[in-house]
PAMITI-929094 format. One record per residue (C-alpha): x, y, z; residue in three letters; residue number from 0. Coordinates in steps of 0.25 Angstrom, whole numbers, plus 5000, padded with zeros to 4 digits. Example, Ala and Ser with C-alpha at 12.3 -4.5 7.8 and 13.67 -1.06 7.14 Angstrom:
<sites>
<<5049; 4982; 5031>; ALA; 0>
<<5055; 4996; 5029>; SER; 1>
</sites>
This chain:
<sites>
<<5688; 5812; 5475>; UNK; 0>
<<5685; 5811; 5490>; UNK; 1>
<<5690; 5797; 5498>; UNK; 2>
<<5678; 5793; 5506>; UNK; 3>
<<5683; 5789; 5519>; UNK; 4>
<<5675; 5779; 5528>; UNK; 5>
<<5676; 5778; 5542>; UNK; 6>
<<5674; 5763; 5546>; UNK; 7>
<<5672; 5758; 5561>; UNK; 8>
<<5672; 5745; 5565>; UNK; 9>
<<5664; 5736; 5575>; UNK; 10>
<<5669; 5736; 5589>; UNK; 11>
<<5658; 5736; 5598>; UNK; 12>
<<5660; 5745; 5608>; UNK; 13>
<<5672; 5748; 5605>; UNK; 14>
<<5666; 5756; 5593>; UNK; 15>
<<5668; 5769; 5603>; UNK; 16>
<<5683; 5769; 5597>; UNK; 17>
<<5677; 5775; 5584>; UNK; 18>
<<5671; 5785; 5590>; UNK; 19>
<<5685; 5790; 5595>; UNK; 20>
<<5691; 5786; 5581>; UNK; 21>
<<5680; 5796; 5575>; UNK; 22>
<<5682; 5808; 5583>; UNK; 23>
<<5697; 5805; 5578>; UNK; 24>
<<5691; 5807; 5565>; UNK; 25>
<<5684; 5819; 5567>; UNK; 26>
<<5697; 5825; 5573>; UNK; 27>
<<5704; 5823; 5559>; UNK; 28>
<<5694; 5826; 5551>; UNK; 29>
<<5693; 5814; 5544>; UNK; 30>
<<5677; 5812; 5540>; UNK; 31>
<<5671; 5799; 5534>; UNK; 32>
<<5664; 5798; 5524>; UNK; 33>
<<5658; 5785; 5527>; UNK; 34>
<<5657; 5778; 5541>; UNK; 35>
<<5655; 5762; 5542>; UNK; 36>
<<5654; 5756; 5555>; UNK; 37>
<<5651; 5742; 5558>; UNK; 38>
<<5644; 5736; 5571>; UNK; 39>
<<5650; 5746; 5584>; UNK; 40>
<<5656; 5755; 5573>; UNK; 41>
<<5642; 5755; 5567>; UNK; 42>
<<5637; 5765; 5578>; UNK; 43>
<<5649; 5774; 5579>; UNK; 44>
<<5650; 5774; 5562>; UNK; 45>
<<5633; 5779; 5563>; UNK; 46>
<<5633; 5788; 5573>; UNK; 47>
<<5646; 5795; 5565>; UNK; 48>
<<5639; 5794; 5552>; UNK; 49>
<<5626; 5801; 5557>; UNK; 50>
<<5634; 5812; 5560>; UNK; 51>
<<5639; 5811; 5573>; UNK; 52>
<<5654; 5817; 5577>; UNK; 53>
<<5663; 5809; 5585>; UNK; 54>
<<5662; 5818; 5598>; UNK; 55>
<<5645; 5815; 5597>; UNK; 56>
<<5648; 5800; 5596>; UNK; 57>
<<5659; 5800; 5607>; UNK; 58>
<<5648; 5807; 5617>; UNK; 59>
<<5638; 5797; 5611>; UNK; 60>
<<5646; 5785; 5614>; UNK; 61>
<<5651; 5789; 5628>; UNK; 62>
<<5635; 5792; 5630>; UNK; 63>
<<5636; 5776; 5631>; UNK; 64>
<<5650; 5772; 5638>; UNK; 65>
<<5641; 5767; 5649>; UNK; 66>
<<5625; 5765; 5645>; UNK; 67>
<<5629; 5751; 5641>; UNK; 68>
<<5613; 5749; 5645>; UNK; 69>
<<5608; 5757; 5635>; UNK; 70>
<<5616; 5751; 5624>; UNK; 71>
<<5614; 5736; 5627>; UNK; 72>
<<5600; 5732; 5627>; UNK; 73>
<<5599; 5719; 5630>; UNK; 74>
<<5592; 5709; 5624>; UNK; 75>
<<5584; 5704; 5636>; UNK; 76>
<<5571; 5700; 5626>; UNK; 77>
<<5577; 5688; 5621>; UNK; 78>
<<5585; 5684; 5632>; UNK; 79>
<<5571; 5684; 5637>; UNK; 80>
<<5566; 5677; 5627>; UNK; 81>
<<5577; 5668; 5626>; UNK; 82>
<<5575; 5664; 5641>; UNK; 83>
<<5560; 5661; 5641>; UNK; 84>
<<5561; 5654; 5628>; UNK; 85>
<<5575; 5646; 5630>; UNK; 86>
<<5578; 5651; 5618>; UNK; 87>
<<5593; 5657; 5616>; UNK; 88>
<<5587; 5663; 5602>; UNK; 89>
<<5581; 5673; 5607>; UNK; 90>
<<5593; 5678; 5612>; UNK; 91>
<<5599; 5686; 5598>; UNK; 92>
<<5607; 5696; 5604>; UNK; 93>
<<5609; 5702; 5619>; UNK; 94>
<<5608; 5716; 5614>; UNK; 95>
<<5596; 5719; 5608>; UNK; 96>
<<5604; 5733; 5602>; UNK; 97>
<<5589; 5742; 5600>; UNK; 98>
<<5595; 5752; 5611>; UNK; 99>
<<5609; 5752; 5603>; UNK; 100>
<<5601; 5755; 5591>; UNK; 101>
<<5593; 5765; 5597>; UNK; 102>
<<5604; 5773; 5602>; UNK; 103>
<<5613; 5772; 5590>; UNK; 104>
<<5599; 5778; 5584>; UNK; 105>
<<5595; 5788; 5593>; UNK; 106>
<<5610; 5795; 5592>; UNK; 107>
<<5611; 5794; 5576>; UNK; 108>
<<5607; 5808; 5569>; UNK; 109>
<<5603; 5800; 5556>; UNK; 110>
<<5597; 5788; 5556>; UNK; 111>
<<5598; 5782; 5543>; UNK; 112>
<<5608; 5781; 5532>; UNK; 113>
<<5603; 5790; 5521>; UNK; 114>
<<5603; 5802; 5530>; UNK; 115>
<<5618; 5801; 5534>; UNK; 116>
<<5626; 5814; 5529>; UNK; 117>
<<5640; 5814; 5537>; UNK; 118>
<<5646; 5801; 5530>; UNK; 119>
<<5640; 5787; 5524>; UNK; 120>
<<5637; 5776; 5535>; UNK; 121>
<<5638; 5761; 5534>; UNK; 122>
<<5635; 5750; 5543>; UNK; 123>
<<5638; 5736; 5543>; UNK; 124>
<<5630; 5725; 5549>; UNK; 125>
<<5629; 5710; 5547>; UNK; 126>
<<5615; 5704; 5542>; UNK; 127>
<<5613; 5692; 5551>; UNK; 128>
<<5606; 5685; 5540>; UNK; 129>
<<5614; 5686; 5528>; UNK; 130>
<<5626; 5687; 5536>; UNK; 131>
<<5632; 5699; 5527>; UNK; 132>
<<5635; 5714; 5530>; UNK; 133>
<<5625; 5723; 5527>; UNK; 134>
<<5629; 5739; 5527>; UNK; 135>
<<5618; 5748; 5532>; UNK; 136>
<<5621; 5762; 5524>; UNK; 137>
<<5615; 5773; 5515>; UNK; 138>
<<5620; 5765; 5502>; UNK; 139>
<<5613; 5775; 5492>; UNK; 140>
<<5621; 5787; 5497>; UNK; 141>
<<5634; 5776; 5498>; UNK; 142>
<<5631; 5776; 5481>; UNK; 143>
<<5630; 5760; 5485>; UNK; 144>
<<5624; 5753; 5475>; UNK; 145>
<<5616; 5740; 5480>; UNK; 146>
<<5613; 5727; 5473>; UNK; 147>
<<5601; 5721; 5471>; UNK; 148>
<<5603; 5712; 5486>; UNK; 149>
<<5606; 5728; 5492>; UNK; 150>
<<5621; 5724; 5493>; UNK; 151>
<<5634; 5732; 5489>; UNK; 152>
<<5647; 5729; 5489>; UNK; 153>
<<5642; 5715; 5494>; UNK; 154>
<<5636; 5723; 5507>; UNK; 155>
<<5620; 5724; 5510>; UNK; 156>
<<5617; 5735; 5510>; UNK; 157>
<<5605; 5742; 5518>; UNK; 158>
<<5602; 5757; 5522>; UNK; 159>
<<5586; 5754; 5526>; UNK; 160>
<<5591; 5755; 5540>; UNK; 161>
<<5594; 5767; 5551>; UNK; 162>
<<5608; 5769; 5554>; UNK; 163>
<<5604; 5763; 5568>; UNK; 164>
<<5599; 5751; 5565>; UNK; 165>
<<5611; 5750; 5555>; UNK; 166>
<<5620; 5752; 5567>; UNK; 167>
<<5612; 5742; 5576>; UNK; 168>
<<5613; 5731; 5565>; UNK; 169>
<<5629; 5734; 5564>; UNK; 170>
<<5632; 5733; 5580>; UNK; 171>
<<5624; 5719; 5583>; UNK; 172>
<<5633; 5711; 5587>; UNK; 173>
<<5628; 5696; 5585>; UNK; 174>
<<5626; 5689; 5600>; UNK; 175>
<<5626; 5704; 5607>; UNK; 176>
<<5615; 5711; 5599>; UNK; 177>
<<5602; 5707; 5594>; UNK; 178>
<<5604; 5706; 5579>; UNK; 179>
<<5597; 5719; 5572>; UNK; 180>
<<5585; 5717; 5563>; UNK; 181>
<<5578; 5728; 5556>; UNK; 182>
<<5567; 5722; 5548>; UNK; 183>
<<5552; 5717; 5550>; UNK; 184>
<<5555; 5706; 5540>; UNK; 185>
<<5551; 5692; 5547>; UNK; 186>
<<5567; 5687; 5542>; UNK; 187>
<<5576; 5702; 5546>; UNK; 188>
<<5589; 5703; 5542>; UNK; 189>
<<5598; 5704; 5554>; UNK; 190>
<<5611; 5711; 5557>; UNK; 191>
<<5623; 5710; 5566>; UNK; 192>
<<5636; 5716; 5569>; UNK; 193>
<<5641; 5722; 5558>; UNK; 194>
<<5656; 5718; 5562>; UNK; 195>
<<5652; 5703; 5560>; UNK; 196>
<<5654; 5704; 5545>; UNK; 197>
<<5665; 5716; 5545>; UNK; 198>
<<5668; 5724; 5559>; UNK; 199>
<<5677; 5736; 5550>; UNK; 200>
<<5669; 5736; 5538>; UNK; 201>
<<5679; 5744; 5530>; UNK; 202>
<<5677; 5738; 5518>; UNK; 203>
<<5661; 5743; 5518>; UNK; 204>
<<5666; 5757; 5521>; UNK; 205>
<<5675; 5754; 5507>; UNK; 206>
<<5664; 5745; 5498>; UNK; 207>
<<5651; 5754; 5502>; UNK; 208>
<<5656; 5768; 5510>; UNK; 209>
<<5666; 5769; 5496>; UNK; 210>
<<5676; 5773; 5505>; UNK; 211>
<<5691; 5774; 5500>; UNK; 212>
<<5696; 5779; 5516>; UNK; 213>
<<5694; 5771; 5529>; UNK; 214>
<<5696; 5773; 5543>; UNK; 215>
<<5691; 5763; 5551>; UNK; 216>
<<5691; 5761; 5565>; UNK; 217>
<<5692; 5744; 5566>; UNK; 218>
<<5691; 5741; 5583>; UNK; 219>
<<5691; 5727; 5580>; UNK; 220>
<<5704; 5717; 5584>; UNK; 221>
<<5716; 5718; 5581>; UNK; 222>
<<5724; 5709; 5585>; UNK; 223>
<<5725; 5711; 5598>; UNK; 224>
<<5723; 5700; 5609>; UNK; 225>
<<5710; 5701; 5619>; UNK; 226>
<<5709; 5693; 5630>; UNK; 227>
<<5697; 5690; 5639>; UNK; 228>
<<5689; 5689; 5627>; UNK; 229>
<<5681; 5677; 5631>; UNK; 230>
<<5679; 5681; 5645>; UNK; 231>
<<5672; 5694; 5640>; UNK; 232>
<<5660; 5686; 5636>; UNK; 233>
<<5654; 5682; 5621>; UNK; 234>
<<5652; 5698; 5618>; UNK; 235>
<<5667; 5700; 5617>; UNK; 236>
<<5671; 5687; 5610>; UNK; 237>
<<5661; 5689; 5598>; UNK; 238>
<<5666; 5705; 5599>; UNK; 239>
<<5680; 5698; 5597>; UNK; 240>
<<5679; 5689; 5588>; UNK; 241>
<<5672; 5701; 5579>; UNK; 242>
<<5683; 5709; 5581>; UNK; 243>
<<5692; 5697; 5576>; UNK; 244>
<<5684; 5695; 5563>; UNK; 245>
<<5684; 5710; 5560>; UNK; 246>
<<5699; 5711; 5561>; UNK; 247>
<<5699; 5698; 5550>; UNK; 248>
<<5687; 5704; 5543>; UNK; 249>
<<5696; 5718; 5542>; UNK; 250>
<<5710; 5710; 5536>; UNK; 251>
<<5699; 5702; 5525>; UNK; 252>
<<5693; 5717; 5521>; UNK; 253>
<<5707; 5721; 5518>; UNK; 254>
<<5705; 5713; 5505>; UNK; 255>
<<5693; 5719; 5501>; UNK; 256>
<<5696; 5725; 5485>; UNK; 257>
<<5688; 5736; 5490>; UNK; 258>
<<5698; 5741; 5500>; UNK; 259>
<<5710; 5742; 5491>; UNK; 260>
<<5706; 5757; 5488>; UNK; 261>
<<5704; 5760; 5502>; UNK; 262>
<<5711; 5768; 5512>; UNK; 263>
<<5710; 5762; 5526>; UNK; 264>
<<5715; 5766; 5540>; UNK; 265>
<<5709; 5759; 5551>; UNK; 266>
<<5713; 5761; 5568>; UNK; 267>
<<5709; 5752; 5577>; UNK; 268>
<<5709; 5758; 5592>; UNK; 269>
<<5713; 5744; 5597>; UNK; 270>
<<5702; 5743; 5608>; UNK; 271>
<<5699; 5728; 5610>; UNK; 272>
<<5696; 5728; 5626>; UNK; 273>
<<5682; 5733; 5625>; UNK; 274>
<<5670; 5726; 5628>; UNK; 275>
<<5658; 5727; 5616>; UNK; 276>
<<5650; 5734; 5628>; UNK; 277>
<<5659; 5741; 5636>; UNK; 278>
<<5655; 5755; 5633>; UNK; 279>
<<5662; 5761; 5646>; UNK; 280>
<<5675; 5761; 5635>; UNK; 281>
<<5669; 5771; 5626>; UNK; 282>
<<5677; 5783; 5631>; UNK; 283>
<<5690; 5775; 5628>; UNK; 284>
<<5688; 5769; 5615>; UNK; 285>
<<5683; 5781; 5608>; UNK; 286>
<<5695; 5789; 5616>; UNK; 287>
<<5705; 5778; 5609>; UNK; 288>
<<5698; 5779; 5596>; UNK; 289>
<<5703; 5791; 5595>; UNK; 290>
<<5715; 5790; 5600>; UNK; 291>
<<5718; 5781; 5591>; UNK; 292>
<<5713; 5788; 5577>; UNK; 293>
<<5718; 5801; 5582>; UNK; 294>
<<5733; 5795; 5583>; UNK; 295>
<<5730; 5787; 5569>; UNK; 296>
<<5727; 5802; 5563>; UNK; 297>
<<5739; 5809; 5570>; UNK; 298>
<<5748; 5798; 5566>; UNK; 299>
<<5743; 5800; 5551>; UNK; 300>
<<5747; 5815; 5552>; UNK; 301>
<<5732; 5819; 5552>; UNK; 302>
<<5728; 5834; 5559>; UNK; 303>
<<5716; 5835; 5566>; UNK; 304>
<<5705; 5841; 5557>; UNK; 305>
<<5713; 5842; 5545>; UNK; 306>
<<5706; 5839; 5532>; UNK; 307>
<<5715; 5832; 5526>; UNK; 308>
<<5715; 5822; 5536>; UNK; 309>
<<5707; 5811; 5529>; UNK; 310>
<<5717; 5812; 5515>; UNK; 311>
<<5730; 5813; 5522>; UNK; 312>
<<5724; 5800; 5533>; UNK; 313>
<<5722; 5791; 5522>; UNK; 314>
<<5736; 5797; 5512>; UNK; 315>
<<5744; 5786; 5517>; UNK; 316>
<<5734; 5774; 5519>; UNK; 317>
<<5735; 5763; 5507>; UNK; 318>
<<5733; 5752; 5513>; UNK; 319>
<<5722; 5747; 5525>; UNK; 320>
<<5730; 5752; 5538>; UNK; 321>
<<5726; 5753; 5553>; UNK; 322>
<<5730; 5760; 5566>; UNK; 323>
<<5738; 5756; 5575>; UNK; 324>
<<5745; 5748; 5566>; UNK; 325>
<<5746; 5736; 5573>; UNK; 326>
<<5757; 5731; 5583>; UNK; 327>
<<5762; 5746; 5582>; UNK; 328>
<<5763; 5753; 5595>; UNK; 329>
<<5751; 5763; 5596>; UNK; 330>
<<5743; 5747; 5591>; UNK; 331>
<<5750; 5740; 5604>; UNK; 332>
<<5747; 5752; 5613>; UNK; 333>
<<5732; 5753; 5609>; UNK; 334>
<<5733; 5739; 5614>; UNK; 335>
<<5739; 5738; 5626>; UNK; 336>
<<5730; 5751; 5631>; UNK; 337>
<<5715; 5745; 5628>; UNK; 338>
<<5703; 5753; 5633>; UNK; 339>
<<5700; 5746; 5646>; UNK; 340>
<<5709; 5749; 5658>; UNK; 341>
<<5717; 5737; 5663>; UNK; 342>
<<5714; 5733; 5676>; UNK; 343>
<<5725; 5740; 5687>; UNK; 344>
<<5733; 5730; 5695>; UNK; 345>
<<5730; 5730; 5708>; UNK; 346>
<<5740; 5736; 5717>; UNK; 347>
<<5749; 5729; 5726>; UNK; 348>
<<5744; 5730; 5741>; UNK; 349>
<<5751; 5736; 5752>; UNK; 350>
<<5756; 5726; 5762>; UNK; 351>
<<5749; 5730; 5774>; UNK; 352>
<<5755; 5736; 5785>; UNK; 353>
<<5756; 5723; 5794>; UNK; 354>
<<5763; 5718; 5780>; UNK; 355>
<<5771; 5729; 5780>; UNK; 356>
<<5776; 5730; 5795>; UNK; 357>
<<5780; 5713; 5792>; UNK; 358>
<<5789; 5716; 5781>; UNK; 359>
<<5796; 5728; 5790>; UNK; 360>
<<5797; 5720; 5801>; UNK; 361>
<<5804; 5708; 5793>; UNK; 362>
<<5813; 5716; 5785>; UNK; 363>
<<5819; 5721; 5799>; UNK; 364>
<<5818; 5706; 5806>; UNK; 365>
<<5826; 5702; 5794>; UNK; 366>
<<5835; 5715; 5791>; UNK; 367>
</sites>
C-alpha cells in the first residue's frame, strides 16, 4: 500500500517565497505530494501548487510582484474615510481591504474550485472570527471525510462551498492588517482570519484529514533566535512576531497529538527572520535560500536528483519528528548569521587631507 505523503507550508507572510524555492527542490528530487496544506502566506503557494502550477511557473509568478507592492496592497481608504467623518474608530476593520490580493491569486489559478483539483488534494486553514475555531476549506468528499451532523470531522469544520480563492483569501488575513473575509449575504456572516492564529504549521491536518502517513513541511516561523528592532518596526511586525512565537509553542503541543504517533515527519526551516510582512523586494533571496536549504537536506540524505526512489529511501530512516538544520549545528548558526538583508557597510575611514598629511610630515621631521 502506498504512504500518502503531504507537503505542509506554514505561514510566514512574505516570507512564504521560501516555499517556492523549497518546491522546485522538490521537483528536482522527484518527490510529489500527494496532499498540499498551506495555511495563511503558505495558503497561496500550497493553491497555486495544487491547481497544477510547477515550481518554475510560481517562481516567474512571484518575481512578477518583487516590486508592485501597490497592486498587492489595497488600502482600506473607505473606512478610514468613514472612520474620520463619523469619529468612529469601528469603521476602521482592517487597513487592507485584500479584494486585489483575492483577485490576483484568482486570476492565476488554472482551477478554481476544489472538486476540480486533479494533481493532489488541497487543504486550507482559516480561523472563523466568530466561533473562534479552524475551519478547513477542501473537497472532503474526494478526502473520503465523513462529516457529522454540525459538518465537522476530526473536530475540524469543514467547508468546500467556496473557490480556492476565496479559501486562500480567508486563510491570509491577518486580524489588524486585513479586512476580515466574509462570503455570505446572511444579515449575521461568519468571518475568517489568519489561518496561523489557531495553528501556523498545521501538520496535524495534513495527518487527521489529508490521511497522510509522510510529512515535509516547510515551518518559517521562529526558532529561537533573537530579533531586535521589533518594536521600532511598527505594530505589523510585532503582531507578525508574536504569531510566529505562538506557532513555534503551537508545533512542541502538536507533537502530542495520538494522531501523529504513526507518522513520519521532516521539517526544514530556512531560518529567515529579517523580513518584513511587505517587503517583496526579497523575493528573489528567499526563494533562492528555500532552495538552498532543501537541496543540501536532500544531498545530505543521499538522494539523487530525479530518482524515483527518492521519496522511500527520504523517509527510511525518519521515526521520530525531526527538523533541519538541527539546531545550534553549524549549517543552523550559519543560516543565522547570514540573513537575507544585506548589512549596512561600514563607512570608510577618510583620508587626512593633504594640509593634514603635510602637518604630520613636517612634525615627524621637527621632532626626528
Amino acid at each position: 500500500m502506498k504512504q500518502k505523503l503531504a507537503f505542509v507550508l506554514s505561514g510566514g507572510s512574505v516570507r512564504a517565497a521560501a516555499h517556492v524555492g523549497v518546491l522546485k527542490a522538490l521537483e528536482e528530487y522527484a518527490l510529489e505530494p500527494d496532499v498540499v496544506v498551506g495555511t495563511s502566506g503558505g495558503s497561496i503557494v500550497a493553491a497555486l501548487y495544487a491547481t497544477g502550477l510547477d515550481a518554475r511557473e510560481l517562481e516567474k509568478l512571484f518575481l512578477e510582484y518583487t516590486r508592485a507592492k501597490g497592486k498587492i496592497m489595497d488600502l482600506n481608504w473607505q473606512g478610514a474615510i468613514l472612520a474620520l467623518l463619523t469619529l468612529d474608530y469601528k469603521r476602521i476593520t482592517g487597513i487592507v481591504r485584500g479584494v486585489a490580493l483575492e483577485e490576483i491569486i484568482a486570476q492565476s489559478l488554472p482551477i478554481q474550485r476544489f472538486e476540480d483539483l486533479k494533481k493532489c488534494q488541497l487543504l486550507i486553514p482559516a480561523v472563523n472570527l466568530n466561533s473562534g475555531q479552524q475551519t478547513v476549506f477542501c473537497d472532503y468528499k474526494t478526502l473520503k471525510l465523513t462529516l457529522d451532523q454540525e459538518g465537522k470531522c476530526a473536530g475540524y469544520p469543514v467547508r468546500n462551498d467556496l473557490t480556492i480563492a476565496q479559501a486562500v483569501r480567508a486563510s491570509i488575513s491577518i486580524p489588524g492588517m486585513f479586512v476580515p473575509a466574509e462570503f455570505s449575504d446572511d444579515d449575521s456572516p461568519d468571518c475568517y482570519v489568519d489561518g496561523a492564529l489557531r495553528d501556523g504549521y498545521p501538520v496535524n491536518i495534513a495527518v487527521r484529514l489529508g490521511k497522510a502517513t509522510r510529512v515535509l513541511g516547510v515551518n518559517l516561523g521562529y526558532a529561537g533566535m533573537r530579533r531586535d528592532n521589533v518594536v521600532q518596526d511598527g505594530p505589523l511586525e510585532i503582531f507578525s512576531q508574536s504569531l510566529d512565537i505562538i506557532m513555534r509553542a503551537q508545533y512542541r503541543d502538536r507533537l502530542q497529538d495520538r494522531a501523529l504517533v504513526g507518522s513520519r515527519i521532516m521539517t526544514i526551516n530556512p531560518l529567515i527572520y529579517d523580513i518584513g510582512t511587505f517587503e517583496v523586494e526579497y523575493i528573489p533571496q528567499m526563494i533562492a535560500r528555500g532552495h538552498e536549504v532543501a537541496t543540501r537536506l536532500f544531498r545530505e540524505r543521499g538522494l539523487e536528483v530525479g530518482c524515483k526512489e527518492n521519496r522511500e529511501l527520504f523517509f527510511r530512516m525518519i521515526r521520530d519528528p525531526q527538523s533541519f538544520p538541527e539546531k545550534n549545528s553549524p549549517y543552523f548558526n550559519y543560516l543565522l548569521e547570514h540573513q537575507i538583508k544585506e548589512r549596512p557597510v561600514a563607512e570608510p575611514e577618510s583620508k587626512p587631507s593633504w594640509l593634514e598629511h603635510l602637518r604630520a610630515v613636517t612634525r615627524r621631521r621637527v621632532h626626528g
